[in-house]
C-alpha positions in Angstrom: 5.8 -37.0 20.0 8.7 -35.0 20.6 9.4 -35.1 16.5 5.6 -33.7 16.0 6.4 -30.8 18.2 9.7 -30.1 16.2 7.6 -30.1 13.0 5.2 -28.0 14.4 7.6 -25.5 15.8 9.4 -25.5 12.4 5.8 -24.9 10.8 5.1 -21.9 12.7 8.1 -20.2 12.8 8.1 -20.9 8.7 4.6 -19.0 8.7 5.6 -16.1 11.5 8.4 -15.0 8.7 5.9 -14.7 5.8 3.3 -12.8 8.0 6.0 -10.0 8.9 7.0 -9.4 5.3 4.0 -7.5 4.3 3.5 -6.4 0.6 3.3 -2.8 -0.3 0.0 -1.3 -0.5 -1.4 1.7 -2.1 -4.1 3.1 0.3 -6.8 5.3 -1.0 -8.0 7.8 1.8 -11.5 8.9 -0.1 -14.8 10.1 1.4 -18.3 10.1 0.4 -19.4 12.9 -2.0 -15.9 13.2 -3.0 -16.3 14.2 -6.9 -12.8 13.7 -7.3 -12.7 10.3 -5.7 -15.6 9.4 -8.4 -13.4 10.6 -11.1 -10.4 8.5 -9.8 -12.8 5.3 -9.6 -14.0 6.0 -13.0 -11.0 6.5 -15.0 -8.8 4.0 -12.9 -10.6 2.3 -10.1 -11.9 -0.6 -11.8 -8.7 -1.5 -13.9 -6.2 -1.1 -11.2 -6.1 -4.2 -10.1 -5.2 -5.5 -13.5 -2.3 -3.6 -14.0 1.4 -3.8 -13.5 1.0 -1.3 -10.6 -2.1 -3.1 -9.0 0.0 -6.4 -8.7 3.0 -4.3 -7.1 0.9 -2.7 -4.8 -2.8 -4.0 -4.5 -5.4 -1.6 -3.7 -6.9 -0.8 0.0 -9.7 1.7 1.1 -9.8 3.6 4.3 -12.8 6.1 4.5 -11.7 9.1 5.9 -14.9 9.5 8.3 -14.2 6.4 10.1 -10.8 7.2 11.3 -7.2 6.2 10.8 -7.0 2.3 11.0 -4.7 1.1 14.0 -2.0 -0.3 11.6 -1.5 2.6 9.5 -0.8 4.9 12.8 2.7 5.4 11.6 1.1 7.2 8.0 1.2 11.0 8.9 -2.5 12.9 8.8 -4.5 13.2 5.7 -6.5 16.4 4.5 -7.2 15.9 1.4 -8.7 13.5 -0.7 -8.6 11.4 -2.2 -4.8 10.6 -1.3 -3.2 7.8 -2.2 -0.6 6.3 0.3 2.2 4.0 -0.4 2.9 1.8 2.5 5.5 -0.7 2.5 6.5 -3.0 5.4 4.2 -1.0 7.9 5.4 2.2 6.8 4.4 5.5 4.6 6.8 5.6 1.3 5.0 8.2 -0.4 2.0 10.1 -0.9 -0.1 11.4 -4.1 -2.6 14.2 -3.0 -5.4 14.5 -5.0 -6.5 13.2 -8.4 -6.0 15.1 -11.9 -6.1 12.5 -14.6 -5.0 8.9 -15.3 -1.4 9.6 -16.8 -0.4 11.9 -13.6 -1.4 9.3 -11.4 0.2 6.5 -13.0 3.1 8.7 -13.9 3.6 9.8 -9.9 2.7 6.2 -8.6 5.4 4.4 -10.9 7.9 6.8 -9.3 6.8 5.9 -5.5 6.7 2.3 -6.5 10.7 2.8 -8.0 11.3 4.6 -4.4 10.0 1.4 -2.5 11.9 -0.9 -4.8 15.2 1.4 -3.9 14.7 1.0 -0.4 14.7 -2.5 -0.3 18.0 -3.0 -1.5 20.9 -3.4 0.1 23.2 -0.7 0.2 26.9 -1.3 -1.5 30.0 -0.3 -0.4 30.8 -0.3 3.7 
């Protein structure tokens, strides 16, 4: 018995570490009637999720009307959309405000995606 509640204390601890190491997560703050959310999901919305970015940071959708989600509290206001939001590990890495064409996007989010990578490692020297 007591080698069952060993195993299962080993089990849970195993699974508390992989819950608290969240993946990043580009959220997209849009809102109904938003023409330049529509454009967004036209030109990029359905392929994200197939491309190098999308498997870096998969997608997430928060509409704006329905309030800030408790576990993005620590992501600072948002006016405009649609904006895009980086969040790694719980917190806001970046931001892209608005939507202009496919190539800025990608262009901008590559560079947030480089800033999260950056953060993670560890720094060198002492």
């Amino acid at each position: 018995m007591l080698r069952l509640a060993r195993l299962s204390a080993i089990f849970f601890v195993a699974l508390s570490g992989v819950a608290s190491a969240r993946a990043a997560e580009l959220v997209l703050f849009e809102r109904a009637g938003c023409v330049w959310c529509a454009r967004w999901n036209e030109e990029v919305g359905g392929a994200y999720d197939k491309t190098e970015e999308g498997k870096r940071a998969r997608l997430r959708r928060v509409d704006v009307a329905k309030g800030m989600p408790p576990d993005l509290a620590a992501v600072k206001a948002v006016v405009y959309t649609p904006t895009f939001v980086l969040v790694d590990d719980g917190r806001e890495i970046g931001r892209i405000e608005g939507y202009q064409d496919n190539a800025f996007f990608y262009a901008y989010l590559d560079r947030l995606l480089e800033k999260a990578e950056q953060a993670k490692k560890p720094a060198i020297g002492g």
